[in-house]
N, CA, C and O atoms as CSV, one atom per row, in Angstrom:
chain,resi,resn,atom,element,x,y,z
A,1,UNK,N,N,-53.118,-32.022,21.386
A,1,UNK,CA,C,-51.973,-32.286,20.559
A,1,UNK,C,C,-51.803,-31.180,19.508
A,1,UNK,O,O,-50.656,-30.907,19.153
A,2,UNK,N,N,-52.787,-30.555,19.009
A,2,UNK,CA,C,-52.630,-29.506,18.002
A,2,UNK,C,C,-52.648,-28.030,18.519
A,2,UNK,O,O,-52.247,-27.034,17.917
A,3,UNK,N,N,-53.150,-28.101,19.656
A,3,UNK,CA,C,-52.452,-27.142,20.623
A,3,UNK,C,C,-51.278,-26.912,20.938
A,3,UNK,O,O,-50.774,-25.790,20.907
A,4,UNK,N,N,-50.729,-27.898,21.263
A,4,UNK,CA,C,-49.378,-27.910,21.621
A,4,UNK,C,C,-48.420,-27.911,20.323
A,4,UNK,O,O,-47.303,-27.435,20.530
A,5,UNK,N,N,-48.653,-28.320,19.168
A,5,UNK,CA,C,-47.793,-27.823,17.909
A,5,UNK,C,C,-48.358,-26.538,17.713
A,5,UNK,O,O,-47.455,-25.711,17.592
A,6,UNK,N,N,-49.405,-26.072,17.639
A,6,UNK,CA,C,-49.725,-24.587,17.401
A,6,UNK,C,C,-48.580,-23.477,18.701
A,6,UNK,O,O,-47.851,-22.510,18.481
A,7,UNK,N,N,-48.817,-24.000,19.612
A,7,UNK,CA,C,-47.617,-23.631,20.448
A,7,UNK,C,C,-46.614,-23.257,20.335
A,7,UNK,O,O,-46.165,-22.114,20.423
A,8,UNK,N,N,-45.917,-24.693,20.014
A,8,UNK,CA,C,-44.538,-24.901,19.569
A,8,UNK,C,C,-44.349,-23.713,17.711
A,8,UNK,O,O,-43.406,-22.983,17.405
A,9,UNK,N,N,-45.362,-23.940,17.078
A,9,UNK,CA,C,-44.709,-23.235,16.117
A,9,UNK,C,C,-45.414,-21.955,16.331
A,9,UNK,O,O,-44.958,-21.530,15.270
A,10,UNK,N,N,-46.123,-20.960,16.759
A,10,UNK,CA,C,-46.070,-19.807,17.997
A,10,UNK,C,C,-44.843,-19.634,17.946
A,10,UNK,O,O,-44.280,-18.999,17.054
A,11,UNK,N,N,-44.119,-20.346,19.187
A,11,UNK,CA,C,-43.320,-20.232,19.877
A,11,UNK,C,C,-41.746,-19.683,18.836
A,11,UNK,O,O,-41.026,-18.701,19.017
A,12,UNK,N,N,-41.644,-20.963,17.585
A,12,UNK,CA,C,-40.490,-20.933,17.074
A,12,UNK,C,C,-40.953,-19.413,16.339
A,12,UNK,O,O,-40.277,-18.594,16.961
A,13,UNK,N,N,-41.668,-18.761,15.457
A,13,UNK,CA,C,-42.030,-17.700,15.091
A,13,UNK,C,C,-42.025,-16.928,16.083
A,13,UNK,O,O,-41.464,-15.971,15.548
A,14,UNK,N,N,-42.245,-16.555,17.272
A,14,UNK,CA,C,-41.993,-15.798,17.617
A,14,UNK,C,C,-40.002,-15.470,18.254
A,14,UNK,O,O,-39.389,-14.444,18.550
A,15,UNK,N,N,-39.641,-16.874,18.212
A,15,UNK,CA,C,-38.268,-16.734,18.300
A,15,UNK,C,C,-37.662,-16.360,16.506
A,15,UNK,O,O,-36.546,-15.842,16.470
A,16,UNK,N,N,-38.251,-16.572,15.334
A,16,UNK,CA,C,-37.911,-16.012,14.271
A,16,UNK,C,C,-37.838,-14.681,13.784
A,16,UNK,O,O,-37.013,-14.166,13.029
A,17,UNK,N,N,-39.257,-14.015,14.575
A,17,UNK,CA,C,-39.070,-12.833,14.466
A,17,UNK,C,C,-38.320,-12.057,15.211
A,17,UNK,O,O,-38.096,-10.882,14.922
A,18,UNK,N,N,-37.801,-12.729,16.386
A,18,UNK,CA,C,-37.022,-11.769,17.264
A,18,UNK,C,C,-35.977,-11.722,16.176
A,18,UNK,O,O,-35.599,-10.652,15.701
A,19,UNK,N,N,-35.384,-13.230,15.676
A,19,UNK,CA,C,-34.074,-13.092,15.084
A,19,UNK,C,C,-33.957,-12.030,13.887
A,19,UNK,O,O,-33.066,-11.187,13.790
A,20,UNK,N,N,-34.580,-12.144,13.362
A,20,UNK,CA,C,-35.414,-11.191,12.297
A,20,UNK,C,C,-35.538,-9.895,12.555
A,20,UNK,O,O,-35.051,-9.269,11.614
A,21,UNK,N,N,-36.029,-9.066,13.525
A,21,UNK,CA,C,-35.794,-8.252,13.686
A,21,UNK,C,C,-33.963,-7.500,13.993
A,21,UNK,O,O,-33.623,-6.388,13.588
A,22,UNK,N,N,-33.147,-8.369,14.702
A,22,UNK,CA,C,-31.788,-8.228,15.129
A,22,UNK,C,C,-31.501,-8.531,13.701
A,22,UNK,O,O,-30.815,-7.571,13.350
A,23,UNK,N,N,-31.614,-9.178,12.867
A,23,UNK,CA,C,-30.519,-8.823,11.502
A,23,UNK,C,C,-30.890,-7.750,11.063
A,23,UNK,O,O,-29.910,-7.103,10.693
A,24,UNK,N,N,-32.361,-6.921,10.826
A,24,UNK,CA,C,-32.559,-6.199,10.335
A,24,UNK,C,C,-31.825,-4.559,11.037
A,24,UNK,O,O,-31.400,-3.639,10.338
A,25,UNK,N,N,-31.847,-4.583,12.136
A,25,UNK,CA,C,-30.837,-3.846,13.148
A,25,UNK,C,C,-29.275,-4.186,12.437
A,25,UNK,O,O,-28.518,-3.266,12.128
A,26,UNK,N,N,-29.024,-5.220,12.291
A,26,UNK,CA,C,-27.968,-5.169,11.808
A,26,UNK,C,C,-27.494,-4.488,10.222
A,26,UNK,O,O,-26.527,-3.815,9.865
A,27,UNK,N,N,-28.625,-5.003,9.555
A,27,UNK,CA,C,-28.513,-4.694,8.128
A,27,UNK,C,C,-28.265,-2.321,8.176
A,27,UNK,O,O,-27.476,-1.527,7.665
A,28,UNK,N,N,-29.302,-2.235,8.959
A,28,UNK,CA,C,-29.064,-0.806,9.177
A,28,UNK,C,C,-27.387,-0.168,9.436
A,28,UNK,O,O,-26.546,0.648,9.058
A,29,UNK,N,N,-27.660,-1.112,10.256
A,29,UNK,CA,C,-26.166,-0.465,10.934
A,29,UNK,C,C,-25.093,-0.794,9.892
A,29,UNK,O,O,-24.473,0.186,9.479
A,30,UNK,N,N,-24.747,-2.026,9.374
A,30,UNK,CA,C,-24.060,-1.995,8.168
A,30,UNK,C,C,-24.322,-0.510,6.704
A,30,UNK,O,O,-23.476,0.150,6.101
A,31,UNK,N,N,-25.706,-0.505,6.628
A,31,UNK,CA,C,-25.835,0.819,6.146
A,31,UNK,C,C,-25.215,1.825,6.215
A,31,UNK,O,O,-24.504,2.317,5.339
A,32,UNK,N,N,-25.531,2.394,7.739
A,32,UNK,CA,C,-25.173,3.728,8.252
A,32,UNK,C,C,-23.287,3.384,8.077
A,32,UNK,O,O,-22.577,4.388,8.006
A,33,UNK,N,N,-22.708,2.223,8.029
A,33,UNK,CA,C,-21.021,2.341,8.378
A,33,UNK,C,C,-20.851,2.181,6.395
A,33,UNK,O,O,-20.039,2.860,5.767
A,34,UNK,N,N,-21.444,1.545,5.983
A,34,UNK,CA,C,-21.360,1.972,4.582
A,34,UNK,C,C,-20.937,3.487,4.215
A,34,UNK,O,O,-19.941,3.792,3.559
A,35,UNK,N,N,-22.147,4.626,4.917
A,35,UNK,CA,C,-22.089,5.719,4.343
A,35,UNK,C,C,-21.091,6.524,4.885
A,35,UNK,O,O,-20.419,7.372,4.298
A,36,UNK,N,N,-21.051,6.189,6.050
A,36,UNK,CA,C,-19.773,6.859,7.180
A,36,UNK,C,C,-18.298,6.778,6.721
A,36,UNK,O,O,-17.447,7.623,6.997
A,37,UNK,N,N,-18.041,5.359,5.789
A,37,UNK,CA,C,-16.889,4.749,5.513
A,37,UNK,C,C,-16.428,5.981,4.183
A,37,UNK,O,O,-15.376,6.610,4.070
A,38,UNK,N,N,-17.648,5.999,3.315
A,38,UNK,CA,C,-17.914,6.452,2.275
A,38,UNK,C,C,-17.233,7.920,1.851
A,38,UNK,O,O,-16.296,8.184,1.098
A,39,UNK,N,N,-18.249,8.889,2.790
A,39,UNK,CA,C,-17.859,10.091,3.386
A,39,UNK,C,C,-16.022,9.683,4.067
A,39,UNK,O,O,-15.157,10.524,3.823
A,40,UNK,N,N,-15.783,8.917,4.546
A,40,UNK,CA,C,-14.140,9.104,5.299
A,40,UNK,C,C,-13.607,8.939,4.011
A,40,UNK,O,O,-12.780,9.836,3.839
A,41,UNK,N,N,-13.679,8.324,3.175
A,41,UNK,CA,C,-12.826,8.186,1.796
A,41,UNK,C,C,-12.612,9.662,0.880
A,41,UNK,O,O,-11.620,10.081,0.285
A,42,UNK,N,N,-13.759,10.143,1.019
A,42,UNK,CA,C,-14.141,11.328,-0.141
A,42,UNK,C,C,-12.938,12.359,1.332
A,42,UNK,O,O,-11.981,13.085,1.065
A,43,UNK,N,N,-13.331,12.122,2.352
A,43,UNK,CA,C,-12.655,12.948,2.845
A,43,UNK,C,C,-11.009,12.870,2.830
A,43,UNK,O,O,-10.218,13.813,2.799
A,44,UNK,N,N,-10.812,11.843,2.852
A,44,UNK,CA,C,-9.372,11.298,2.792
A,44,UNK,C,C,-8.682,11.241,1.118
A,44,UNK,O,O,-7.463,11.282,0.954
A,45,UNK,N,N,-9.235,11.186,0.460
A,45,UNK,CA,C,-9.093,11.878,-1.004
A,45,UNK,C,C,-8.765,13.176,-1.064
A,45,UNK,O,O,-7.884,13.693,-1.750
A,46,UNK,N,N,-9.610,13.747,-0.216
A,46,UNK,CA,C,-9.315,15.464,-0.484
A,46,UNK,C,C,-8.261,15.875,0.181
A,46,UNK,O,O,-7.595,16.745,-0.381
A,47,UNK,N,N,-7.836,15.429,1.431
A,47,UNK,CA,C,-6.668,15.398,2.398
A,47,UNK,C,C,-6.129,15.408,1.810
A,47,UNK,O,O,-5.828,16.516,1.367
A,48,UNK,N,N,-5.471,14.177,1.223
A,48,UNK,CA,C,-4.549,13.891,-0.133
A,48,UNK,C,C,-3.998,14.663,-1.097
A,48,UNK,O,O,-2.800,14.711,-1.379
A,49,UNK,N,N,-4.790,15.205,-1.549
A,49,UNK,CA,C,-4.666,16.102,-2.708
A,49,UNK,C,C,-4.344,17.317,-1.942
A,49,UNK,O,O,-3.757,18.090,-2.699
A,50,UNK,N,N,-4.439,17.674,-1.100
A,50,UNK,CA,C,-4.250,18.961,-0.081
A,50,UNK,C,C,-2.988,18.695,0.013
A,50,UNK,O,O,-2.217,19.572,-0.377
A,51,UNK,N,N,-2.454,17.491,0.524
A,51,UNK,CA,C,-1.050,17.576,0.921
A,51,UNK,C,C,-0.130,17.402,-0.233
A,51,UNK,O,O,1.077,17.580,-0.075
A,52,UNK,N,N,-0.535,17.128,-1.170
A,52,UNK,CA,C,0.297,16.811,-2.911
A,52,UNK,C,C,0.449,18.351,-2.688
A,52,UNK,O,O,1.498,18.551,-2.076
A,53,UNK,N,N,-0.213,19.503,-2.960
A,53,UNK,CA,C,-0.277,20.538,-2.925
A,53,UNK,C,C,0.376,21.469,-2.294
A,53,UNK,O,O,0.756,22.490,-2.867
A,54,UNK,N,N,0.581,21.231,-1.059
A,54,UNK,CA,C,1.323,21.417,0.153
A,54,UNK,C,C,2.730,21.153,-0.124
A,54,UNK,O,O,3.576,22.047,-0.149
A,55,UNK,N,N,3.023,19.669,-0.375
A,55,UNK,CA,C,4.335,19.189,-0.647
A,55,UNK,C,C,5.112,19.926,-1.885
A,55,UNK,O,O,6.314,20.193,-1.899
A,56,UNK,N,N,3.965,20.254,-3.137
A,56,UNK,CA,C,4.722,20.554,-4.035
A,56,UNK,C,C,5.172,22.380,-4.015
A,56,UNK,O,O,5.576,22.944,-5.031
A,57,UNK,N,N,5.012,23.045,-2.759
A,57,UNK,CA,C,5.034,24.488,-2.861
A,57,UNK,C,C,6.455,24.595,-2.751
A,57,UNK,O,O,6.991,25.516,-3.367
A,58,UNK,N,N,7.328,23.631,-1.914
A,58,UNK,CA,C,8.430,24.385,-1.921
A,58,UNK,C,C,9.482,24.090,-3.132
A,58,UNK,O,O,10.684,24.337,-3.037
A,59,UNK,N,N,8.819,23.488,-4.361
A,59,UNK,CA,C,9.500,23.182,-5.090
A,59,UNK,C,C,8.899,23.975,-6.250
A,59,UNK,O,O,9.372,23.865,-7.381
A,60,UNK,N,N,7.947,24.706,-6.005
A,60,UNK,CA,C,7.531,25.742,-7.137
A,60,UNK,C,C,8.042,26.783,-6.943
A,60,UNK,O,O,8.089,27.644,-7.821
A,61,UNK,N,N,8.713,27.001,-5.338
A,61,UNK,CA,C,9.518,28.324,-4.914
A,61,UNK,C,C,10.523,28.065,-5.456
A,61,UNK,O,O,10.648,28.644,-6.534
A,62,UNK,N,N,11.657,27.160,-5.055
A,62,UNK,CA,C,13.002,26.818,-6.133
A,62,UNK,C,C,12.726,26.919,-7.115
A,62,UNK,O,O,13.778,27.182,-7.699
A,63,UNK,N,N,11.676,26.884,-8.054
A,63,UNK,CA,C,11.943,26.812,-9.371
A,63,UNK,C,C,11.853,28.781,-9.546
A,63,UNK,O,O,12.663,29.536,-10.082
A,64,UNK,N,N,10.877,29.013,-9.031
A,64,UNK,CA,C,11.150,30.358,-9.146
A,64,UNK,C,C,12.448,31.531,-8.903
A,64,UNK,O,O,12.883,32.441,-9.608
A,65,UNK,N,N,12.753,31.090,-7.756
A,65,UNK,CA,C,14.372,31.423,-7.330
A,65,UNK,C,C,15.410,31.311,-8.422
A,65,UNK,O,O,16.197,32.195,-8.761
A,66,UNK,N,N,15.301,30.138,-8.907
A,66,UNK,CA,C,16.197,29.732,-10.028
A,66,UNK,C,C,16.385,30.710,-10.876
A,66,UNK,O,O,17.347,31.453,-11.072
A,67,UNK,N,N,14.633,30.560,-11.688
A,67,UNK,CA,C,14.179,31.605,-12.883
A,67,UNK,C,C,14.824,32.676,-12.863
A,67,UNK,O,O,15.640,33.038,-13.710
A,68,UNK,N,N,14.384,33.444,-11.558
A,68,UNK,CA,C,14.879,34.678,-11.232
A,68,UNK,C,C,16.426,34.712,-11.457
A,68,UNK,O,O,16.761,35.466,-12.370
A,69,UNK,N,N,17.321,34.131,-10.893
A,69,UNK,CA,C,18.373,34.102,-10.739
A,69,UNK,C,C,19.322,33.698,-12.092
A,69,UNK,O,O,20.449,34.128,-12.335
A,70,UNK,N,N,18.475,32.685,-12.944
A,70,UNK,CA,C,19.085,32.705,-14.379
A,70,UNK,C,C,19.032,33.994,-15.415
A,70,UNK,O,O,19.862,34.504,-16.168
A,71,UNK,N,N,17.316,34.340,-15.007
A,71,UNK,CA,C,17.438,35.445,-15.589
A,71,UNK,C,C,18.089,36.900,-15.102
A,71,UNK,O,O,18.184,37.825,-15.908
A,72,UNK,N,N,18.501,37.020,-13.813
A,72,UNK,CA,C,19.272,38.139,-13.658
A,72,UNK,C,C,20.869,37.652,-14.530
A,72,UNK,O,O,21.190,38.047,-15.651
A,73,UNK,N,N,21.563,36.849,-13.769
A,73,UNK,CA,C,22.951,36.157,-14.687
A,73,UNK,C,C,22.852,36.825,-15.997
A,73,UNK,O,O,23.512,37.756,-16.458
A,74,UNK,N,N,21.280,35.722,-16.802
A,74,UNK,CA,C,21.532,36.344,-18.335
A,74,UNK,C,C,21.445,38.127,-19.174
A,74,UNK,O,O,21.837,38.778,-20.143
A,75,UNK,N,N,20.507,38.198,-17.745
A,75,UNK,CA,C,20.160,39.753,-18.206
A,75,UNK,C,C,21.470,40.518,-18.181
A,75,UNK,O,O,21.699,41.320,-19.087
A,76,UNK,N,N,22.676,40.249,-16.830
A,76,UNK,CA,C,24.055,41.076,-16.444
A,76,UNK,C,C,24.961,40.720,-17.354
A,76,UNK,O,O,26.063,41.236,-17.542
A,77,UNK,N,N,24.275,39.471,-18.137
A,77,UNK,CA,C,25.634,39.034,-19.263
A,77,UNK,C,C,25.439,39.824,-20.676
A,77,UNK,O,O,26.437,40.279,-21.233
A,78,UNK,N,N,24.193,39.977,-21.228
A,78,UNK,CA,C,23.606,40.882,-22.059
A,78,UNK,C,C,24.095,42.024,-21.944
A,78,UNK,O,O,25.028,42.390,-22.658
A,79,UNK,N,N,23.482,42.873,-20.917
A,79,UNK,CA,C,23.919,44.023,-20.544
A,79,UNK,C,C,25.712,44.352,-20.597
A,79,UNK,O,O,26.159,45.293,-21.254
A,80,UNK,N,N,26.632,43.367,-19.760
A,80,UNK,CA,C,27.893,43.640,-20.264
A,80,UNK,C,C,28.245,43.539,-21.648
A,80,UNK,O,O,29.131,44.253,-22.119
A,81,UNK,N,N,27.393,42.410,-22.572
A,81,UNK,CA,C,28.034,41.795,-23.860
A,81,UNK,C,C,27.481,43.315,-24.452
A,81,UNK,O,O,28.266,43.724,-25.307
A,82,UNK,N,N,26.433,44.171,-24.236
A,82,UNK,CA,C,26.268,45.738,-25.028
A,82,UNK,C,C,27.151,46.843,-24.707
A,82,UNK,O,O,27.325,47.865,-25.370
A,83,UNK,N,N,27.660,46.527,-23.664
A,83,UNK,CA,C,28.974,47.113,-23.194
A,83,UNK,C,C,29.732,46.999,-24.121
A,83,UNK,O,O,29.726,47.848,-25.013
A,84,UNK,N,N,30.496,46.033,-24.150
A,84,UNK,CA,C,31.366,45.735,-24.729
A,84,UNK,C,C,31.237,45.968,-26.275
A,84,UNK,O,O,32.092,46.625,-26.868
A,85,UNK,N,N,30.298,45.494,-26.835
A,85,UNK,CA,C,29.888,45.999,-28.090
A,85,UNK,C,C,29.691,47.198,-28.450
A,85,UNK,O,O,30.154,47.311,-29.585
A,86,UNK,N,N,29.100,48.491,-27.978
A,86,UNK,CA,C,28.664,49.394,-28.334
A,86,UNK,C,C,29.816,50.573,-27.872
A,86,UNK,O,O,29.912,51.749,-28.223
A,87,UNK,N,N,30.709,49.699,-26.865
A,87,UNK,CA,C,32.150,50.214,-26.399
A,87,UNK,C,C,31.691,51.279,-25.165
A,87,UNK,O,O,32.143,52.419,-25.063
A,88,UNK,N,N,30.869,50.778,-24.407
A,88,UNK,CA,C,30.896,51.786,-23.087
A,88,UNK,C,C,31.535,51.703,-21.876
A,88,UNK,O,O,31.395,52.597,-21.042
């Protein structure tokens, strides 16, 4: 009779440790997708900011175009207004 419970709880321990071992497999693997997830974020952050960057070039070119272009206008309006002033 105490054989046979020594058995039986044998038996359930060794079905505990199997289970036991498979969460611990699991717990890893949750790990490793922790760090994987981790790394995709930092990477996908930087993407991000790459394309803010990207997006904002053609609007740093218009602004430059502009510049340029106000300041030629003002420079040809100067230049005539010394014309006119200095009588050439």
């Amino acid at each position: 009779m105490i054989r046979e419970r020594l058995a039986a709880v044998e038996s359930a321990c060794s079905s505990l440790q199997k289970r036991l071992d498979h969460i611990e497999e699991l717990v890893e693997s949750v790990q490793k997708m922790t760090v994987e997830m981790q790394h995709m974020r930092e990477d996908l952050n930087r993407m991000a900011a790459e394309l803010t960057d990207i997006e904002s070039k053609p609007a740093k070119r218009w602004e430059t175009i502009i510049s340029a272009l106000l300041g030629a206008v003002a420079g040809g309006m100067g230049t005539m207004l010394l014309s006119v002033i200095l009588g050439g």
